[in-house]
N, CA, C and O atoms as a GROMACS GRO file, in nm:
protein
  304
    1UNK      N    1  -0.878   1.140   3.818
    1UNK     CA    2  -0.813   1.047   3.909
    1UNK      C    3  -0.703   1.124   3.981
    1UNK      O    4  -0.612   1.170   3.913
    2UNK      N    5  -0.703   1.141   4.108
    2UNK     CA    6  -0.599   1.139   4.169
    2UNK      C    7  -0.423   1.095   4.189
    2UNK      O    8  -0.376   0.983   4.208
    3UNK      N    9  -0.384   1.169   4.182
    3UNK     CA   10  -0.224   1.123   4.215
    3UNK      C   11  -0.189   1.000   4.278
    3UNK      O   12  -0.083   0.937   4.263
    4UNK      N   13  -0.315   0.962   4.369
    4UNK     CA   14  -0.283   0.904   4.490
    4UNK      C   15  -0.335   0.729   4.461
    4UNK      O   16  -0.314   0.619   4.513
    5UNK      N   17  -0.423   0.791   4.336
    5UNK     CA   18  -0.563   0.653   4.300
    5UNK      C   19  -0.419   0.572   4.209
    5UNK      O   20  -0.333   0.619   4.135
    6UNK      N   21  -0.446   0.434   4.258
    6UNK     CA   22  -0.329   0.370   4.176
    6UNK      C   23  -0.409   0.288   4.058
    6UNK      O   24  -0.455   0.179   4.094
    7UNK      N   25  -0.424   0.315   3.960
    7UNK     CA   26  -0.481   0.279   3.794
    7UNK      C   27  -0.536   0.125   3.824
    7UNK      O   28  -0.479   0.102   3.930
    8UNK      N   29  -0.578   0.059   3.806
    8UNK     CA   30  -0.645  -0.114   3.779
    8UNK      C   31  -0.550  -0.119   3.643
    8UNK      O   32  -0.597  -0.073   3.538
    9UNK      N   33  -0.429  -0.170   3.647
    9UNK     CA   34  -0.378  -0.243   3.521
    9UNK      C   35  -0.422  -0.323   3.491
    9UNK      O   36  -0.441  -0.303   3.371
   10UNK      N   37  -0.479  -0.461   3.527
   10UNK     CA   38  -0.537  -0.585   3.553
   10UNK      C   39  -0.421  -0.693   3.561
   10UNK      O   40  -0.430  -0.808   3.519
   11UNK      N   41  -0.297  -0.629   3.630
   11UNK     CA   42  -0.218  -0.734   3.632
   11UNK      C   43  -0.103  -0.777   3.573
   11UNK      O   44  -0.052  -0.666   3.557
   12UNK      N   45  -0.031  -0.846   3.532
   12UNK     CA   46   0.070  -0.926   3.441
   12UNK      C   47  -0.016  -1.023   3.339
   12UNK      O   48  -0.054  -1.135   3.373
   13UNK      N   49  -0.049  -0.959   3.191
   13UNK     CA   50  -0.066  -1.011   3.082
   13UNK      C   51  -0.028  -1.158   3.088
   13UNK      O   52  -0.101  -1.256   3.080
   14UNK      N   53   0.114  -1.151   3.106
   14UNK     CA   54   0.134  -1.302   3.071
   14UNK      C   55   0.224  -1.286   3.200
   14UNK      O   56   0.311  -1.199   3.192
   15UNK      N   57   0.214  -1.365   3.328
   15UNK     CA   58   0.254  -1.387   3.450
   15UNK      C   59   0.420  -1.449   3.396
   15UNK      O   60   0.445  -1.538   3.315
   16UNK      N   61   0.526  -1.352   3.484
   16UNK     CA   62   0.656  -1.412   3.455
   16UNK      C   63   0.710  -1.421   3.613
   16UNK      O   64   0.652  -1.376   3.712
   17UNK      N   65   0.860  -1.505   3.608
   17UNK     CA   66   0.894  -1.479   3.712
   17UNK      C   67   0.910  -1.381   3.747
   17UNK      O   68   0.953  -1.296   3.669
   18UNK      N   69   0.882  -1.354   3.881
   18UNK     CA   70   0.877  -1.194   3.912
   18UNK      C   71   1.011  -1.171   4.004
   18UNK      O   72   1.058  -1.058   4.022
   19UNK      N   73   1.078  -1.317   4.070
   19UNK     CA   74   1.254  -1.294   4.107
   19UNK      C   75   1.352  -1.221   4.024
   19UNK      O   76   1.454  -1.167   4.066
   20UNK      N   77   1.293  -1.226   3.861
   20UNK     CA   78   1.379  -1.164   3.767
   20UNK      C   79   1.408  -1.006   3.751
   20UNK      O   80   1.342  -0.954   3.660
   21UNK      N   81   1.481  -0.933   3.811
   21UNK     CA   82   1.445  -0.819   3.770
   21UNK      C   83   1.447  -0.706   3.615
   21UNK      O   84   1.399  -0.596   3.591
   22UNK      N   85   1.522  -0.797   3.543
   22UNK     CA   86   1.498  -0.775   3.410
   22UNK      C   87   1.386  -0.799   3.348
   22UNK      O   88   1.354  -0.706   3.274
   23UNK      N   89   1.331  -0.864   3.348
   23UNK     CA   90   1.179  -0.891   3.261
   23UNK      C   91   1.066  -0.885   3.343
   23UNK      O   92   1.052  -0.962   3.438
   24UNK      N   93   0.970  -0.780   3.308
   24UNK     CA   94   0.837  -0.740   3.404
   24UNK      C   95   0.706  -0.784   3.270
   24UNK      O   96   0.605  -0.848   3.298
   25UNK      N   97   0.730  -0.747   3.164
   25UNK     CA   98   0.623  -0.830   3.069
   25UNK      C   99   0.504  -0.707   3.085
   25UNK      O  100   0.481  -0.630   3.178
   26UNK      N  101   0.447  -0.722   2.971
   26UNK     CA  102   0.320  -0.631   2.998
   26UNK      C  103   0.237  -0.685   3.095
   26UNK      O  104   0.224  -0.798   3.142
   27UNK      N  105   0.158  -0.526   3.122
   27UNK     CA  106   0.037  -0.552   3.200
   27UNK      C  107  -0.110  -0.562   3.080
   27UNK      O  108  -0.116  -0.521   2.965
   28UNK      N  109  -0.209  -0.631   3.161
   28UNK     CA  110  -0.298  -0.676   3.089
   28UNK      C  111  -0.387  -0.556   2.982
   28UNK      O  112  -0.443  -0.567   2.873
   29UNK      N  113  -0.360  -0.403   3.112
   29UNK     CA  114  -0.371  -0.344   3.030
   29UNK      C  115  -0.318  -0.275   2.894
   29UNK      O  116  -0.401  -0.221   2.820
   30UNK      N  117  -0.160  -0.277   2.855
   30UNK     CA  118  -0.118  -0.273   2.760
   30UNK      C  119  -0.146  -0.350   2.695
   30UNK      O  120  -0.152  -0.305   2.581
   31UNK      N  121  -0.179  -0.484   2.701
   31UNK     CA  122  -0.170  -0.557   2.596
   31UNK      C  123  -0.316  -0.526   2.557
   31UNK      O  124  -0.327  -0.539   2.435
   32UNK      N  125  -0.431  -0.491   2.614
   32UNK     CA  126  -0.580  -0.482   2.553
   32UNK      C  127  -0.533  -0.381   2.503
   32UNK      O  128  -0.563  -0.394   2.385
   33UNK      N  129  -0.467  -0.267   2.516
   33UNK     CA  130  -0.467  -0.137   2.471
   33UNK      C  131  -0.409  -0.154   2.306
   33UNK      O  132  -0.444  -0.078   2.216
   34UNK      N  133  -0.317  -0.263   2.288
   34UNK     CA  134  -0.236  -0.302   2.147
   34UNK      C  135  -0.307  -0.349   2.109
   34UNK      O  136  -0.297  -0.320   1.990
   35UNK      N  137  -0.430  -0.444   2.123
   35UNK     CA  138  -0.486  -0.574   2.036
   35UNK      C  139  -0.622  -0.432   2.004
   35UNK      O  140  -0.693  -0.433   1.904
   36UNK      N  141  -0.626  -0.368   2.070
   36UNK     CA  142  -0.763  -0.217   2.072
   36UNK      C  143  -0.708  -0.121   1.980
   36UNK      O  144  -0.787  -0.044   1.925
   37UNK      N  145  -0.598  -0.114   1.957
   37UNK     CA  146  -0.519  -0.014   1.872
   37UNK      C  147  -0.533  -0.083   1.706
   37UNK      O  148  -0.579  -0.022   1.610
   38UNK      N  149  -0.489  -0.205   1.705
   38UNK     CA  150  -0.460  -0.293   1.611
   38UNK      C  151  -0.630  -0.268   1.511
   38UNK      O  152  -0.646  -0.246   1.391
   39UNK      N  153  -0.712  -0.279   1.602
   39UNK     CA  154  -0.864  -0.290   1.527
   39UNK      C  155  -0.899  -0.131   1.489
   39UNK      O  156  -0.944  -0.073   1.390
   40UNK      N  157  -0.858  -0.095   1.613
   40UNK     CA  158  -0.878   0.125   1.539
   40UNK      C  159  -0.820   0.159   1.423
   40UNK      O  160  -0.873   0.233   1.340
   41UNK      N  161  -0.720   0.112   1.412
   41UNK     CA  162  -0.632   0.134   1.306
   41UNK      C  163  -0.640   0.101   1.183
   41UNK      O  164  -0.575   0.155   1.093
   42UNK      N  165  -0.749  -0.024   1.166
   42UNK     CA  166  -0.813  -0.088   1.042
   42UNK      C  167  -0.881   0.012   0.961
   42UNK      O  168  -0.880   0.004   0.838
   43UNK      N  169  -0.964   0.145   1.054
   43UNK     CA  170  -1.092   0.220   1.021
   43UNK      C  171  -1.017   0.345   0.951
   43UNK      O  172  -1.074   0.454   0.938
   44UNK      N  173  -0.877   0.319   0.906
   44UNK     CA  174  -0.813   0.462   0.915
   44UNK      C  175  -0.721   0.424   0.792
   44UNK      O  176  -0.664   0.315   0.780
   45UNK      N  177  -0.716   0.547   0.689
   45UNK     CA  178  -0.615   0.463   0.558
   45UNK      C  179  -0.553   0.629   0.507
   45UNK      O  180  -0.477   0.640   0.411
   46UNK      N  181  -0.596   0.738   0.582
   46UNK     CA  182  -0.459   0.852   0.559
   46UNK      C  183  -0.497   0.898   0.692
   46UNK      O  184  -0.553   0.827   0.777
   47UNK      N  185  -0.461   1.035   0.708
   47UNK     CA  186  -0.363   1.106   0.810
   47UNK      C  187  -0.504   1.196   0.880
   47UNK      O  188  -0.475   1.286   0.959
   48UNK      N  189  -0.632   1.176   0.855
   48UNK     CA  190  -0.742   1.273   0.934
   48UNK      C  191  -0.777   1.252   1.071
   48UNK      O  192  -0.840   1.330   1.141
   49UNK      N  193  -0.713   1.099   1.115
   49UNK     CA  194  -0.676   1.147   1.306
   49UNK      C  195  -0.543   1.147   1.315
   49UNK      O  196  -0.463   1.137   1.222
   50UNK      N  197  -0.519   1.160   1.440
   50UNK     CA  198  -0.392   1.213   1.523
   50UNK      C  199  -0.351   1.079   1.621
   50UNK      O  200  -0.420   1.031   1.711
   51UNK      N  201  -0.250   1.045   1.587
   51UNK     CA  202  -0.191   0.914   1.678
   51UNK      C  203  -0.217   0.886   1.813
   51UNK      O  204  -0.252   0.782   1.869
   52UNK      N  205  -0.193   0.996   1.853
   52UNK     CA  206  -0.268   1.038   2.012
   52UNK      C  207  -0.401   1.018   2.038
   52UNK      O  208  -0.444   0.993   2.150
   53UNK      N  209  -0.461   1.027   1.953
   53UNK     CA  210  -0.612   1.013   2.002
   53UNK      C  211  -0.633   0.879   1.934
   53UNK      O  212  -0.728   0.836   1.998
   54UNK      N  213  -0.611   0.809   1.866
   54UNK     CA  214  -0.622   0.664   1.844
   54UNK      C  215  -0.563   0.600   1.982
   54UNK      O  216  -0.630   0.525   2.052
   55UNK      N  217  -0.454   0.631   2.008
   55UNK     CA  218  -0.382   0.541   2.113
   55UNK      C  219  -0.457   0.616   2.232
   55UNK      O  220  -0.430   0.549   2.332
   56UNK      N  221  -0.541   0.726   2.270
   56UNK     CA  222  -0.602   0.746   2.332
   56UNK      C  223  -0.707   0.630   2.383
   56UNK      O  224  -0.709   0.580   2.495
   57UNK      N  225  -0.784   0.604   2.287
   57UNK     CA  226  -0.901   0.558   2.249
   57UNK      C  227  -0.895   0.370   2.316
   57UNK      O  228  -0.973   0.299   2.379
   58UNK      N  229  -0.724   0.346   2.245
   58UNK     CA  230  -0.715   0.221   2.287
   58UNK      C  231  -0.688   0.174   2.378
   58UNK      O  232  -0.693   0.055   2.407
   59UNK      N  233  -0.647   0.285   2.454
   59UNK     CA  234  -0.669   0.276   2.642
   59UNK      C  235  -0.794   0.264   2.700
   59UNK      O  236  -0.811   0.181   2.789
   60UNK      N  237  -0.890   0.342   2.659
   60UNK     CA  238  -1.028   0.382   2.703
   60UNK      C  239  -1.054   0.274   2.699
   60UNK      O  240  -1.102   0.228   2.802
   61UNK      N  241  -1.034   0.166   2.560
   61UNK     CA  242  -1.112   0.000   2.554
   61UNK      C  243  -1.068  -0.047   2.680
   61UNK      O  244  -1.142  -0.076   2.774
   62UNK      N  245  -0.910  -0.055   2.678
   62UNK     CA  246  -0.843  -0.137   2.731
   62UNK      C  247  -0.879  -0.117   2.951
   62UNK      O  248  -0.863  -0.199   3.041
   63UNK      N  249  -0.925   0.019   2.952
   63UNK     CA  250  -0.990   0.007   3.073
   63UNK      C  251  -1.079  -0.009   3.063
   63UNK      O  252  -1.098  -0.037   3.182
   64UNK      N  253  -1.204  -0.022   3.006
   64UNK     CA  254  -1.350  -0.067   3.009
   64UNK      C  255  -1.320  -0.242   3.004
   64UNK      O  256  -1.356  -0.323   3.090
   65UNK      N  257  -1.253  -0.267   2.890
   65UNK     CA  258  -1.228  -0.421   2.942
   65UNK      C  259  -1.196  -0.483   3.103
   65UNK      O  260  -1.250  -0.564   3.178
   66UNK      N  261  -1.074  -0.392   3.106
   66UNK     CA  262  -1.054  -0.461   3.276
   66UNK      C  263  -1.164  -0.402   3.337
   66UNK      O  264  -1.157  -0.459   3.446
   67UNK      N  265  -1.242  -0.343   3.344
   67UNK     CA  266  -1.364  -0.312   3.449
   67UNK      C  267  -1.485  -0.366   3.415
   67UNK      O  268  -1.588  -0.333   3.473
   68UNK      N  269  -1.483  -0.454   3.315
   68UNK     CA  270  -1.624  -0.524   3.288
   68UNK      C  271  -1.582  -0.653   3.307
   68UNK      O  272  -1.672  -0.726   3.349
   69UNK      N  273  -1.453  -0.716   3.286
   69UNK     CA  274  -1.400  -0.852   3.336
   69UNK      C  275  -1.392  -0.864   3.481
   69UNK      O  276  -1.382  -0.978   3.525
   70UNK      N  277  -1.396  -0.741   3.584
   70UNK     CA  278  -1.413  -0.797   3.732
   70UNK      C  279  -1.507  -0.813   3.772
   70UNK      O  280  -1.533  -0.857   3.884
   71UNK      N  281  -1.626  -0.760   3.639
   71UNK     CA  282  -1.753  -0.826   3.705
   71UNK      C  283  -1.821  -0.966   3.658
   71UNK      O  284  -1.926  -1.019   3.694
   72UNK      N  285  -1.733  -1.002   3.573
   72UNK     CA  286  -1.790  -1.133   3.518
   72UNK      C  287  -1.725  -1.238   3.599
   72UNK      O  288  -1.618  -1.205   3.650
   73UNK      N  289  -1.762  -1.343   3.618
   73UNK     CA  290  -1.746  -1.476   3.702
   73UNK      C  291  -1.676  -1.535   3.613
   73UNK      O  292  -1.733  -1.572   3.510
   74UNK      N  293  -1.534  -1.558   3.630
   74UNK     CA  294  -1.461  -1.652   3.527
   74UNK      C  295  -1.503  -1.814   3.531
   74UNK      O  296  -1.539  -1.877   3.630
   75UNK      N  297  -1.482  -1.879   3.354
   75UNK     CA  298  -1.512  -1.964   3.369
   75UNK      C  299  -1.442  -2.101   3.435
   75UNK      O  300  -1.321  -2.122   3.440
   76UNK      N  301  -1.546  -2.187   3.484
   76UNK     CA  302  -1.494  -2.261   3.574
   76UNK      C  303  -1.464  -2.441   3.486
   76UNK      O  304  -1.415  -2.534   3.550
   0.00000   0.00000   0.00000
């Protein structure tokens, strides 16, 4: 990706006022990336991966999620 390519966050997780400039709230992608971390982390009980590549990993979900949710038709 380019410098220039601006990422698909999918948004504000949980939509806040946005007049506020103190509170911005996660984006949708952090929060898939925590609830994606939370389940990696189940598969793991000592030290044979590296934090980095778990929290790697839970990005990778967390963008395949937002790119398979813009193709689904939300429900109505």
């Amino acid at each position: 990706m380019s410098d220039t390519t601006k990422l698909n966050d999918g948004g504000a997780a949980f939509p806040i006022d946005r007049t506020r400039h103190d509170a911005f709230g996660l984006t949708k992608r952090e929060w898939f990336a925590g609830m994606a971390l939370a389940g990696l982390c189940q598969g793991y009980h000592d030290n044979e991966v590296i934090a980095d590549t778990i929290a790697a990993n839970a990005f990778d979900i967390a963008d395949s999620m937002i790119e398979v949710g813009e193709d689904v038709a939300p429900h109505e």
